[in-house]
N, CA, C and O atoms as a GROMACS GRO file, in nm:
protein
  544
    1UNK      N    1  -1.283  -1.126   1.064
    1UNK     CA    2  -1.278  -1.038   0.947
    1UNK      C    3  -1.178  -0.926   0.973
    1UNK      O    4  -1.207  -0.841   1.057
    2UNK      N    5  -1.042  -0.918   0.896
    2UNK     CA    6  -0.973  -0.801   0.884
    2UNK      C    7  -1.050  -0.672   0.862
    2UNK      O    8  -1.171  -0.656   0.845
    3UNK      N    9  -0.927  -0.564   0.869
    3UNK     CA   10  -0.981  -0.396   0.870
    3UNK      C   11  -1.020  -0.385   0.744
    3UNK      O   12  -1.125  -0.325   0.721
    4UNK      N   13  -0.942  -0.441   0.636
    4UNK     CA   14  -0.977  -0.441   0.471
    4UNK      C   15  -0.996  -0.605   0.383
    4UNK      O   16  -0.900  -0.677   0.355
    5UNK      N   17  -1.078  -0.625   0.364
    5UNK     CA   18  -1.075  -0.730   0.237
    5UNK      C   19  -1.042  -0.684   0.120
    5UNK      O   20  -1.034  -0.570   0.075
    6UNK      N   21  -1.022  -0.790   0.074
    6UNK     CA   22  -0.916  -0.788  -0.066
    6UNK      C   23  -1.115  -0.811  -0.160
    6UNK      O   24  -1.223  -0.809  -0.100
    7UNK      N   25  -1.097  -0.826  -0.279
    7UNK     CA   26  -1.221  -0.861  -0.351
    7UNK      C   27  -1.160  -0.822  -0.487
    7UNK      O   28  -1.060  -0.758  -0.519
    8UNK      N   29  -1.280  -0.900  -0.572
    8UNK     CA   30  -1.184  -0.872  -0.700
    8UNK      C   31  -1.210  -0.729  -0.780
    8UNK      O   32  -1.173  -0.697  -0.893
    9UNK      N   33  -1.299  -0.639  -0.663
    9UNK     CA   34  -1.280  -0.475  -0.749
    9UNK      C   35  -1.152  -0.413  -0.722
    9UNK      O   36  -1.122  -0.293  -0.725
   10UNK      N   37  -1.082  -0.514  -0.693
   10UNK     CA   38  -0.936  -0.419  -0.660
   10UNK      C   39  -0.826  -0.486  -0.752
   10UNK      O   40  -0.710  -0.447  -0.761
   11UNK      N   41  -0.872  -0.573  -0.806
   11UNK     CA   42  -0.782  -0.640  -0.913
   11UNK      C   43  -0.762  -0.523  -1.000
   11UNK      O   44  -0.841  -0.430  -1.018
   12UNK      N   45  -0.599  -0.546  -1.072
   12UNK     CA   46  -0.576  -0.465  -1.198
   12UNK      C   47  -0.543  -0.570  -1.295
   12UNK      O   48  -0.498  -0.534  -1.404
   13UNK      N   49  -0.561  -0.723  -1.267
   13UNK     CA   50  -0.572  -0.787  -1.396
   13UNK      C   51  -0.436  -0.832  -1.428
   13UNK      O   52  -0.413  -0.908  -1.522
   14UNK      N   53  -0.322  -0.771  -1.327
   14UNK     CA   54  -0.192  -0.815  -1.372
   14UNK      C   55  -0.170  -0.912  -1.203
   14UNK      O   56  -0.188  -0.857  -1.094
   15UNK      N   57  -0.136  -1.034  -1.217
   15UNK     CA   58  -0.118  -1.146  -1.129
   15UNK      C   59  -0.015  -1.099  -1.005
   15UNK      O   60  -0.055  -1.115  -0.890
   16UNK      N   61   0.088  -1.053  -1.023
   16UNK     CA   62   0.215  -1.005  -0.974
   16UNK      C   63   0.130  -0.911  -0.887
   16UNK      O   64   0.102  -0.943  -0.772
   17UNK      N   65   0.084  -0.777  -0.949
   17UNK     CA   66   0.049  -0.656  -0.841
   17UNK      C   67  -0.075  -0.715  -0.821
   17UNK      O   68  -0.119  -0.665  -0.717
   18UNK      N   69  -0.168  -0.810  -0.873
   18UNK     CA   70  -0.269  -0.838  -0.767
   18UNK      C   71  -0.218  -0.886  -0.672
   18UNK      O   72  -0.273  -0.848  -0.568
   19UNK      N   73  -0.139  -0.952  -0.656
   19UNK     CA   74  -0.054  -1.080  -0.528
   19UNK      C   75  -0.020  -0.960  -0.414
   19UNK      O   76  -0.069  -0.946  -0.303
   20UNK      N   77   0.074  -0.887  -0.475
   20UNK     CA   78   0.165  -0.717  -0.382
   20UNK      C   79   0.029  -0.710  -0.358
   20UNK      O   80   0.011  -0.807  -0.284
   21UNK      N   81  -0.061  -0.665  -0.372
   21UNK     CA   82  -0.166  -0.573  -0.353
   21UNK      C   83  -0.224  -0.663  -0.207
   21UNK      O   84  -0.210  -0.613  -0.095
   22UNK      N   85  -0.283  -0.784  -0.225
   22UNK     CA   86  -0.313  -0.854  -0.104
   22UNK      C   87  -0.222  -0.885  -0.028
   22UNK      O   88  -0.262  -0.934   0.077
   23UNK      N   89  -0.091  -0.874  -0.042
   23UNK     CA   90   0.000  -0.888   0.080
   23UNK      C   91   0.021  -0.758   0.134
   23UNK      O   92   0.099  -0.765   0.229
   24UNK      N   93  -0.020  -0.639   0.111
   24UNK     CA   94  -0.044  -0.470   0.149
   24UNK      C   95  -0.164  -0.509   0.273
   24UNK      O   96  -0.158  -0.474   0.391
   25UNK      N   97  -0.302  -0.613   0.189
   25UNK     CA   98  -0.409  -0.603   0.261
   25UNK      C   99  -0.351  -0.663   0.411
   25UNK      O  100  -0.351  -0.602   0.518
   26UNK      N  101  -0.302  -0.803   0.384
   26UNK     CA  102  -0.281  -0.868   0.496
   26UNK      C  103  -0.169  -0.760   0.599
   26UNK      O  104  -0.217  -0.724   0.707
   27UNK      N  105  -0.046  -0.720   0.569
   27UNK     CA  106   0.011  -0.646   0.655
   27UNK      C  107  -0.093  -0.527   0.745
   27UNK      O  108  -0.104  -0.521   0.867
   28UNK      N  109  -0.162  -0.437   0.640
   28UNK     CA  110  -0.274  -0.359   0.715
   28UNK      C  111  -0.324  -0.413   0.824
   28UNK      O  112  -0.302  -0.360   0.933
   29UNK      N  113  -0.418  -0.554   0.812
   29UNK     CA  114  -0.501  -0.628   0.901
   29UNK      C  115  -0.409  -0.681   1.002
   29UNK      O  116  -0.466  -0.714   1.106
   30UNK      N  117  -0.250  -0.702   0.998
   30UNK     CA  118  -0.174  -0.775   1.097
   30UNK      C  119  -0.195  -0.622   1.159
   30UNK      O  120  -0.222  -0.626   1.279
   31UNK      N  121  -0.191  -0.532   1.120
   31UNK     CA  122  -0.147  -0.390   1.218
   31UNK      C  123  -0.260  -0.353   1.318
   31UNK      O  124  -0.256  -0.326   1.438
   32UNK      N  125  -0.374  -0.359   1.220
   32UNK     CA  126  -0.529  -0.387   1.288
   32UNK      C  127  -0.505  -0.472   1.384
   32UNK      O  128  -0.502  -0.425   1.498
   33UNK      N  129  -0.481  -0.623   1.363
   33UNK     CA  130  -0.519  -0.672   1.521
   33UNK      C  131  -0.396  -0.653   1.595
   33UNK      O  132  -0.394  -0.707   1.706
   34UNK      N  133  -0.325  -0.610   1.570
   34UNK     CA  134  -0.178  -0.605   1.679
   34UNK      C  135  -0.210  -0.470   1.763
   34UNK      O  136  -0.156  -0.447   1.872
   35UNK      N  137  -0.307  -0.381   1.699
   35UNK     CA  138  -0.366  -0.251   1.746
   35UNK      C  139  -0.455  -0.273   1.878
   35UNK      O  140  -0.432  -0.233   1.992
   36UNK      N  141  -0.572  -0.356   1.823
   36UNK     CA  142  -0.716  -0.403   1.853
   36UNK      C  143  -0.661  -0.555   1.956
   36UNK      O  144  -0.759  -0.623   1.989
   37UNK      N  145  -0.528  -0.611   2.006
   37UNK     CA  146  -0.525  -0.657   2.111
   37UNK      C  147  -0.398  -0.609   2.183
   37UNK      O  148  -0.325  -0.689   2.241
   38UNK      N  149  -0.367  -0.454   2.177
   38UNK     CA  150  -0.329  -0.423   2.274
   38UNK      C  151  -0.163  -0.443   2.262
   38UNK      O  152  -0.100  -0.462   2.366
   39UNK      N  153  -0.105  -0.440   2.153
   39UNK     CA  154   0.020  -0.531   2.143
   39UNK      C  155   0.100  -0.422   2.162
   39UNK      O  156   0.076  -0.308   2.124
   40UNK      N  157   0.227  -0.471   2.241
   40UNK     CA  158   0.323  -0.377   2.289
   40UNK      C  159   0.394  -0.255   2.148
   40UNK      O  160   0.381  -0.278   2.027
   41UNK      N  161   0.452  -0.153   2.196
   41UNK     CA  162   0.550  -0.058   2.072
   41UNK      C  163   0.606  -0.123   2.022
   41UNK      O  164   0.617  -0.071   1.911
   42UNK      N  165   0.685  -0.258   2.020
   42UNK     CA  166   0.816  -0.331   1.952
   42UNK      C  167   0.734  -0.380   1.836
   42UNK      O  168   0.762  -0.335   1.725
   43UNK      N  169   0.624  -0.479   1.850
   43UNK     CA  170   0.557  -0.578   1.795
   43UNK      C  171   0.467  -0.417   1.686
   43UNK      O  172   0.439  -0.446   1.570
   44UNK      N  173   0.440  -0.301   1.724
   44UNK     CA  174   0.385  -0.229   1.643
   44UNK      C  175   0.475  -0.153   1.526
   44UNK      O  176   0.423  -0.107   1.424
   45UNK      N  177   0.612  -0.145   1.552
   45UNK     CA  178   0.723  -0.073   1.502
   45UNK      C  179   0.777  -0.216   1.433
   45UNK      O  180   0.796  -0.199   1.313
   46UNK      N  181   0.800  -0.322   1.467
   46UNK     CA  182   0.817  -0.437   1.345
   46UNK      C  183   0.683  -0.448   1.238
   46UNK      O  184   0.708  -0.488   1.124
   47UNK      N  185   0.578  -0.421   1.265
   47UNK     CA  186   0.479  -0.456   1.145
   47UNK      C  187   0.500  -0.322   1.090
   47UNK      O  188   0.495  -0.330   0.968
   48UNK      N  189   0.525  -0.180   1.137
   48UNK     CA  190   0.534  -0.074   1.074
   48UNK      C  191   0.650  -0.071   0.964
   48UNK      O  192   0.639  -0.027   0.850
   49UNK      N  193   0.764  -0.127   1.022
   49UNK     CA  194   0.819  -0.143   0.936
   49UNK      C  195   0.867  -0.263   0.853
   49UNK      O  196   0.982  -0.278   0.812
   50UNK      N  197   0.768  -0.343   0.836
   50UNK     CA  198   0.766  -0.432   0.731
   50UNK      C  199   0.657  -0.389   0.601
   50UNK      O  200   0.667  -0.416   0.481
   51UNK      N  201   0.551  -0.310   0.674
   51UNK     CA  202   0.504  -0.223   0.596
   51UNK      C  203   0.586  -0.161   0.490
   51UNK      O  204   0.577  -0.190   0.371
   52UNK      N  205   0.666  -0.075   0.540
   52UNK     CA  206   0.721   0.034   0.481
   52UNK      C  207   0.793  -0.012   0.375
   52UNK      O  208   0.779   0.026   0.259
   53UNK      N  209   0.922  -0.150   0.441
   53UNK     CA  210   0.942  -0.233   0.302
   53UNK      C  211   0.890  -0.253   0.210
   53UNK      O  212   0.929  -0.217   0.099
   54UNK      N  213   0.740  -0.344   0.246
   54UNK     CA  214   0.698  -0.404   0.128
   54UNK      C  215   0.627  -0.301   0.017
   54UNK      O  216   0.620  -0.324  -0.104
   55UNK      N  217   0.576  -0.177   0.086
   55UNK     CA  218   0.522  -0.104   0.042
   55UNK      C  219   0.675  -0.028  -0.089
   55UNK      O  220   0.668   0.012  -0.205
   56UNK      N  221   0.735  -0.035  -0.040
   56UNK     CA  222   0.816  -0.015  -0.156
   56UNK      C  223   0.891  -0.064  -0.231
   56UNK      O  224   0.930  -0.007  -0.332
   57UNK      N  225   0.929  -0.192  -0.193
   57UNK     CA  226   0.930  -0.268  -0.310
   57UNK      C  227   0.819  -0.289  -0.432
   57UNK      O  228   0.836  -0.299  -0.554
   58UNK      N  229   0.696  -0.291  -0.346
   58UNK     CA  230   0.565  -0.342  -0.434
   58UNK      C  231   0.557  -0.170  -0.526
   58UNK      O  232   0.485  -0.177  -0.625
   59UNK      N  233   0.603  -0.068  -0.509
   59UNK     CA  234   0.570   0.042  -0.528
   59UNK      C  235   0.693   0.068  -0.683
   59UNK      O  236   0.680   0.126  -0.790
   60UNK      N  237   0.774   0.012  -0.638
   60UNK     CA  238   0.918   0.000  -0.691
   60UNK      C  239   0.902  -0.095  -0.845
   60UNK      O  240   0.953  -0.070  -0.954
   61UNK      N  241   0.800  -0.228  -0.801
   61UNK     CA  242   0.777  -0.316  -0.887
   61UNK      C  243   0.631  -0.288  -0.990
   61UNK      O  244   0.584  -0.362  -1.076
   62UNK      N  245   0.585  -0.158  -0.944
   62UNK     CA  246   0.462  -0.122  -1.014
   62UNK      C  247   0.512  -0.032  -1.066
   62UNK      O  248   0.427   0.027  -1.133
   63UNK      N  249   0.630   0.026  -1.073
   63UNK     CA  250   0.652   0.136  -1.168
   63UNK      C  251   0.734   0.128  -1.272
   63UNK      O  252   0.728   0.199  -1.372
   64UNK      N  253   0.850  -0.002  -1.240
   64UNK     CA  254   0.927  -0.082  -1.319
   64UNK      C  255   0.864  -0.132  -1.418
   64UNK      O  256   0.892  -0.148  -1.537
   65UNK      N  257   0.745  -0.161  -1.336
   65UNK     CA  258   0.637  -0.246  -1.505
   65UNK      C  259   0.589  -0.151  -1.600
   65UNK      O  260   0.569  -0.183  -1.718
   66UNK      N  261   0.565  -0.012  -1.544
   66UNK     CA  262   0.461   0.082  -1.625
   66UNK      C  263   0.611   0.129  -1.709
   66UNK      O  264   0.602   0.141  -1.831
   67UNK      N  265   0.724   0.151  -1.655
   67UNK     CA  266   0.808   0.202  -1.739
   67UNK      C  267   0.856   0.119  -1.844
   67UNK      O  268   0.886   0.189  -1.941
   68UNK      N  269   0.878  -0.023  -1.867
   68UNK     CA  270   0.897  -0.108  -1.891
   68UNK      C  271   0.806  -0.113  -2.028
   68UNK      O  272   0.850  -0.116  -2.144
   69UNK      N  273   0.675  -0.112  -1.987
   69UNK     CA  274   0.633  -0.090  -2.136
   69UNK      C  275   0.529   0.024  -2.175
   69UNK      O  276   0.411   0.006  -2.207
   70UNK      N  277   0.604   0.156  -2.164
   70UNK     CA  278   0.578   0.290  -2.206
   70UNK      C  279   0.406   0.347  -2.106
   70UNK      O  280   0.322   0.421  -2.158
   71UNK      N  281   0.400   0.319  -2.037
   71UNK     CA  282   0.290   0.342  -1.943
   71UNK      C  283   0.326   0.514  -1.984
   71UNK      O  284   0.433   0.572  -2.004
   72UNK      N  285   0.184   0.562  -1.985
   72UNK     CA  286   0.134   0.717  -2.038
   72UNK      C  287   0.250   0.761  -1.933
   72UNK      O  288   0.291   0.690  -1.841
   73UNK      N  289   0.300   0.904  -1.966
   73UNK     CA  290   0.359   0.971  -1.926
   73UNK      C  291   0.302   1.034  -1.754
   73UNK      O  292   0.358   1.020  -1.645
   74UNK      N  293   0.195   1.090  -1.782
   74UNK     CA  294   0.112   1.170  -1.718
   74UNK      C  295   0.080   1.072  -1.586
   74UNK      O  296   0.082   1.104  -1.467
   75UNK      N  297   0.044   0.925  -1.654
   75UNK     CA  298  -0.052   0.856  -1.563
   75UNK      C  299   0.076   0.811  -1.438
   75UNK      O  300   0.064   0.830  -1.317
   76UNK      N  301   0.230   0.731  -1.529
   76UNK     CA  302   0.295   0.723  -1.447
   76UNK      C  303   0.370   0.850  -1.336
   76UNK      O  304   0.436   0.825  -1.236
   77UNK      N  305   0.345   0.948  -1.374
   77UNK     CA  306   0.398   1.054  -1.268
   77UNK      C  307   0.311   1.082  -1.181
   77UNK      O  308   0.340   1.166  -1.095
   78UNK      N  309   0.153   1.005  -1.181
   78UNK     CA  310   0.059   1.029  -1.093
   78UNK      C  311   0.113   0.928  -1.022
   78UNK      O  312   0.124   0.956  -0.903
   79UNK      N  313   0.144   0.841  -1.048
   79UNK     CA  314   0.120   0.694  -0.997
   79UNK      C  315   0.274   0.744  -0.919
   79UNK      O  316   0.243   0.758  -0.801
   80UNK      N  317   0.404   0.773  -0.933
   80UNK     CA  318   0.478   0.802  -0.866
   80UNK      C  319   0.476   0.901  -0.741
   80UNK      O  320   0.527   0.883  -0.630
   81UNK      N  321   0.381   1.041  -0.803
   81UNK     CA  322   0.374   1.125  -0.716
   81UNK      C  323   0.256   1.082  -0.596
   81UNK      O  324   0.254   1.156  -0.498
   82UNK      N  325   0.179   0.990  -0.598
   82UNK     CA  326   0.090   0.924  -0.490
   82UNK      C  327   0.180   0.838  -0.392
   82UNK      O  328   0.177   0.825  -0.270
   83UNK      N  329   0.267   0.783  -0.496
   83UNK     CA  330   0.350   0.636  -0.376
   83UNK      C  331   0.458   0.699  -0.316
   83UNK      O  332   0.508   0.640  -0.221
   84UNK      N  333   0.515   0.825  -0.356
   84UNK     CA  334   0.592   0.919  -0.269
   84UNK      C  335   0.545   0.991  -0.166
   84UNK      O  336   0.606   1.026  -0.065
   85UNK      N  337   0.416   1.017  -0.200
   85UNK     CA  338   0.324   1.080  -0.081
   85UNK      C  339   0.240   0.995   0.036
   85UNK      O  340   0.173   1.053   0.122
   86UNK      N  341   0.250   0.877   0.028
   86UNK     CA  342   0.231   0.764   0.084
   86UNK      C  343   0.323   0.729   0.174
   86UNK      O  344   0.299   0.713   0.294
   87UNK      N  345   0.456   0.714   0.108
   87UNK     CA  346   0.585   0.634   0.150
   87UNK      C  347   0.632   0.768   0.274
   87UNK      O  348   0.680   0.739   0.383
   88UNK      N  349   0.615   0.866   0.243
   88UNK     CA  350   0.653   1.004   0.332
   88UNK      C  351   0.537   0.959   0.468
   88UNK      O  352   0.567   0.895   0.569
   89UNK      N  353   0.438   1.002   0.442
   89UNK     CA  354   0.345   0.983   0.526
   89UNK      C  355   0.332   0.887   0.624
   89UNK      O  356   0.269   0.897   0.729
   90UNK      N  357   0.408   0.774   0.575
   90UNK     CA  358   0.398   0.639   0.633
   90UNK      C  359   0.559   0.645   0.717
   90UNK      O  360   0.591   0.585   0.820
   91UNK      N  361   0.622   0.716   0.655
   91UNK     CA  362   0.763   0.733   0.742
   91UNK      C  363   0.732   0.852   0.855
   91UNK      O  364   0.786   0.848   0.966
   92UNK      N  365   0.631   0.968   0.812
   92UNK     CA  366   0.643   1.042   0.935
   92UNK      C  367   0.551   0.964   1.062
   92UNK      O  368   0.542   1.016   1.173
   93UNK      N  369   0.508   0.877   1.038
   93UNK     CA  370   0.361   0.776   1.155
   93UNK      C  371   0.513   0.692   1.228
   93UNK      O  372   0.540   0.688   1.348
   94UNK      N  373   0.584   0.641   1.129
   94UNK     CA  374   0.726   0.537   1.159
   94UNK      C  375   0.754   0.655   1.288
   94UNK      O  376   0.708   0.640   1.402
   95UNK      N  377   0.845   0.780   1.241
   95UNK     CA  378   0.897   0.800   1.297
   95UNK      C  379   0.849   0.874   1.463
   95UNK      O  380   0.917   0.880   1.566
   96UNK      N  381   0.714   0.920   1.437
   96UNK     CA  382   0.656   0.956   1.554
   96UNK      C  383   0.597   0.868   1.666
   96UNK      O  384   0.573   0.901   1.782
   97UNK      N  385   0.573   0.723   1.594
   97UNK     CA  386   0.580   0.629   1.694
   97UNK      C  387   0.714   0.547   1.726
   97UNK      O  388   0.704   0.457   1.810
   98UNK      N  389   0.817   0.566   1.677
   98UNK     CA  390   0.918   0.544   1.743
   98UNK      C  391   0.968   0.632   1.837
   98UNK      O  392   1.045   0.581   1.918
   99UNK      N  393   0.943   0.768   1.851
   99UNK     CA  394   0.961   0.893   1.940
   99UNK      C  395   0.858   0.863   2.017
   99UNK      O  396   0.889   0.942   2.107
  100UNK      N  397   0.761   0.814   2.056
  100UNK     CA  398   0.669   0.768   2.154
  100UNK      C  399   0.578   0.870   2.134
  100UNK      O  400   0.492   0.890   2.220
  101UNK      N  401   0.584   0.935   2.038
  101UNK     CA  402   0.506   1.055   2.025
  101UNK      C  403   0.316   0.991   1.939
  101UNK      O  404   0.215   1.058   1.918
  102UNK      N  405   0.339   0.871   1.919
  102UNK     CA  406   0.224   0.846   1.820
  102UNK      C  407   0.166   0.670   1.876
  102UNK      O  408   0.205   0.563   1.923
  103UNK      N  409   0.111   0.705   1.852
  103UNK     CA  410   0.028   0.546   1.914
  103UNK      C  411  -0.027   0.516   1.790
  103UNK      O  412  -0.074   0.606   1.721
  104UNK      N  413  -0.027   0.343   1.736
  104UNK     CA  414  -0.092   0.370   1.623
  104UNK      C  415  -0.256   0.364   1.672
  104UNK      O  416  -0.300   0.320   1.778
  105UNK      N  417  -0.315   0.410   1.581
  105UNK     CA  418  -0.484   0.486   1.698
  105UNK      C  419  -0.558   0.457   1.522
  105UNK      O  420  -0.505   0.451   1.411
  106UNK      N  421  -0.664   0.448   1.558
  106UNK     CA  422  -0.766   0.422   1.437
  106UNK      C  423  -0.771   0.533   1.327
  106UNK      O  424  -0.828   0.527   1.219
  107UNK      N  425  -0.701   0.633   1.380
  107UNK     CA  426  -0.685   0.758   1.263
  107UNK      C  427  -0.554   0.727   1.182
  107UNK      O  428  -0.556   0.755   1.062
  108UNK      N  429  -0.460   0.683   1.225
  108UNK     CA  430  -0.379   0.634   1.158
  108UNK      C  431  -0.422   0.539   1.059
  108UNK      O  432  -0.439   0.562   0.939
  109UNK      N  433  -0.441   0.410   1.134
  109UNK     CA  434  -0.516   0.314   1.058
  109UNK      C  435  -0.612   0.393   0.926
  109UNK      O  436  -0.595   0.371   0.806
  110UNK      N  437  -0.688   0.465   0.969
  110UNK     CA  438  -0.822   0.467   0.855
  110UNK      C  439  -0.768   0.560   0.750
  110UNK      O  440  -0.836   0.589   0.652
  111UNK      N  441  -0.589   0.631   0.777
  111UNK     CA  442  -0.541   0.690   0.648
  111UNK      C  443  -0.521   0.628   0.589
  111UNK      O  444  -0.540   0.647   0.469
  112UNK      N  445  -0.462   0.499   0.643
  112UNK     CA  446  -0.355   0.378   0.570
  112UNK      C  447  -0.445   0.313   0.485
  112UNK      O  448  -0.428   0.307   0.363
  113UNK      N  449  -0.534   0.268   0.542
  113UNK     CA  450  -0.642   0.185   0.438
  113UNK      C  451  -0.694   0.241   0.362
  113UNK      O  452  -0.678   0.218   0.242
  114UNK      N  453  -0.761   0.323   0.403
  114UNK     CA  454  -0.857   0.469   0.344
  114UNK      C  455  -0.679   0.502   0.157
  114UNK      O  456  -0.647   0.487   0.039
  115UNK      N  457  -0.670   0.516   0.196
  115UNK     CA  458  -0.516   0.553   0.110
  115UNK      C  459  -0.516   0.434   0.029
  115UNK      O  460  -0.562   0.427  -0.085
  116UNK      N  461  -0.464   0.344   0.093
  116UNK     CA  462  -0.442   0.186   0.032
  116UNK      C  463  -0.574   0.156  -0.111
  116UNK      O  464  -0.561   0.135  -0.231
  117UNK      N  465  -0.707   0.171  -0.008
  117UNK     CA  466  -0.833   0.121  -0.121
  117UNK      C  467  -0.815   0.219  -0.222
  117UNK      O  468  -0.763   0.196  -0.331
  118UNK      N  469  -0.869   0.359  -0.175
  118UNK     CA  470  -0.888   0.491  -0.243
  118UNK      C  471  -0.796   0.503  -0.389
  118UNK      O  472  -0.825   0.538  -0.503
  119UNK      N  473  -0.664   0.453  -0.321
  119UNK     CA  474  -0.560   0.459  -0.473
  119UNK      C  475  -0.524   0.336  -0.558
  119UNK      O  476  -0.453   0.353  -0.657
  120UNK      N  477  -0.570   0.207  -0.522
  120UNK     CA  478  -0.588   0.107  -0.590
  120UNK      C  479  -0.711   0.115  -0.704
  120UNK      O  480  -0.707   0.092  -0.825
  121UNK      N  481  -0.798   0.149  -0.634
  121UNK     CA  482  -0.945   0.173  -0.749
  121UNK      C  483  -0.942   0.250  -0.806
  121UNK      O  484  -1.014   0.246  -0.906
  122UNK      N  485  -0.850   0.384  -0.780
  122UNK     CA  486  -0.855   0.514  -0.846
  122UNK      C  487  -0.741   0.504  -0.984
  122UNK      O  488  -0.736   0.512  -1.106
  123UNK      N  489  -0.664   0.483  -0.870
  123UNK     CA  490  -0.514   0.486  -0.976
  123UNK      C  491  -0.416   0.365  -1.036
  123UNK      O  492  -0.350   0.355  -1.139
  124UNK      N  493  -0.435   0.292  -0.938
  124UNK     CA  494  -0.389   0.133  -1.026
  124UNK      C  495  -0.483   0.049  -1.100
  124UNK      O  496  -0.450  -0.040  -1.179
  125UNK      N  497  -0.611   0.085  -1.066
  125UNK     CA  498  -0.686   0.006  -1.178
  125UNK      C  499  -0.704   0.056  -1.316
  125UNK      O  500  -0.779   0.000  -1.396
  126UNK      N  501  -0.610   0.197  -1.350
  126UNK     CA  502  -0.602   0.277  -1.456
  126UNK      C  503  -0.507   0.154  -1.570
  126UNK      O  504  -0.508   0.146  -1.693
  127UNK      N  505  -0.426   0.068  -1.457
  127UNK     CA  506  -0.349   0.004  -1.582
  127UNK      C  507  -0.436  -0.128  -1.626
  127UNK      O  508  -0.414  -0.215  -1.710
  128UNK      N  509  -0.507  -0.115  -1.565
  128UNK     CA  510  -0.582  -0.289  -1.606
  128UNK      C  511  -0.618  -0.229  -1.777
  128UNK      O  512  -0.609  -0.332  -1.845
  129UNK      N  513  -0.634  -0.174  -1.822
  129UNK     CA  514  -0.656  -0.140  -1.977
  129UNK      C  515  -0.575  -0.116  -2.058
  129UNK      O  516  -0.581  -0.150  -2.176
  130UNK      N  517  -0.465  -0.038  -1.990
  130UNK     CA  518  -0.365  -0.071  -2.065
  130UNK      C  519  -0.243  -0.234  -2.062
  130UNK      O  520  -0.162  -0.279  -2.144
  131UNK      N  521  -0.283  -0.271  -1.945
  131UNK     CA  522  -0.203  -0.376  -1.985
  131UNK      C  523  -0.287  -0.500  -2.009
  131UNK      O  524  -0.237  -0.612  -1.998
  132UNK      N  525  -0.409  -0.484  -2.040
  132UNK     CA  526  -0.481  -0.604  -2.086
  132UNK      C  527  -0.460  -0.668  -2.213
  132UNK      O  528  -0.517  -0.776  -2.225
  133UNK      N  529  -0.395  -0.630  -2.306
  133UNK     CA  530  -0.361  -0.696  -2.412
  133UNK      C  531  -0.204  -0.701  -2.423
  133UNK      O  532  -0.153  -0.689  -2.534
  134UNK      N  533  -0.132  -0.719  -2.316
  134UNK     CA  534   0.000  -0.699  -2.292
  134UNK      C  535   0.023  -0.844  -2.224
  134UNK      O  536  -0.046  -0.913  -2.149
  135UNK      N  537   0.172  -0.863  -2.296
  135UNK     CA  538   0.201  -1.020  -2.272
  135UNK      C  539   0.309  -1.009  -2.145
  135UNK      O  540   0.428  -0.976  -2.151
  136UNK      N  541   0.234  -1.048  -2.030
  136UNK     CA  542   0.295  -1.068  -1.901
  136UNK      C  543   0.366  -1.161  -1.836
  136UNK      O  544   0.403  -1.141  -1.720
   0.00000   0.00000   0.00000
């Protein structure tokens, strides 16, 4: 059992960011066990930063959609100002474990996920209503 399961309270109902969304889960859980058996800095700084990619593309492709078809004003500048504060956060962990300064350690981990769940249920499942009668 990975650090996070996927389940369908994390669905937003749109196929595309459910898919991004479980390939977020699985990268998390590759970081989990690459953590949890001990795996050298190289092998932790390649999953970190495949993270960081996908996390913004998938971040890139969830905002393209909300702009795309008039997503609330308000809701999308939440939804931007979270994945900027994410994407920062996740670059200062990048860059302090590339300075040898940071180990990834279960406090890291439990922001990332803790972050990951917390703003999927909070803030991306805000679009499952609006785009439920929207032709995808």
């Amino acid at each position: 059992m990975g650090l996070v399961e996927w389940d369908s309270s994390y669905s937003v109902g749109i196929k595309e960011i459910d898919e991004q969304h479980k390939k977020l889960f699985s990268l998390f859980n590759e970081l989990h066990g690459a953590m949890r058996k001990g795996r050298g800095s190289d092998k932790m700084s390649k999953i970190l930063m495949e993270m960081k990619d996908y996390t913004e593309y998938h971040f890139s492709s969830e905002e393209e959609l909300m702009e795309k078809y008039d997503y609330p004003e308000d809701d999308l500048k939440e939804q931007i100002d979270n994945h900027e504060e994410f994407v920062e956060k996740l670059n200062e962990f990048i860059e302090d474990h590339n300075k040898g300064k940071l180990t990834v350690s279960v406090e890291v981990l439990n922001f990332l996920t803790g972050w990951l769940k917390n703003h999927i249920k909070s803030v991306d499942t805000k679009m499952r209503g609006f785009f439920e009668n929207k032709e995808l």
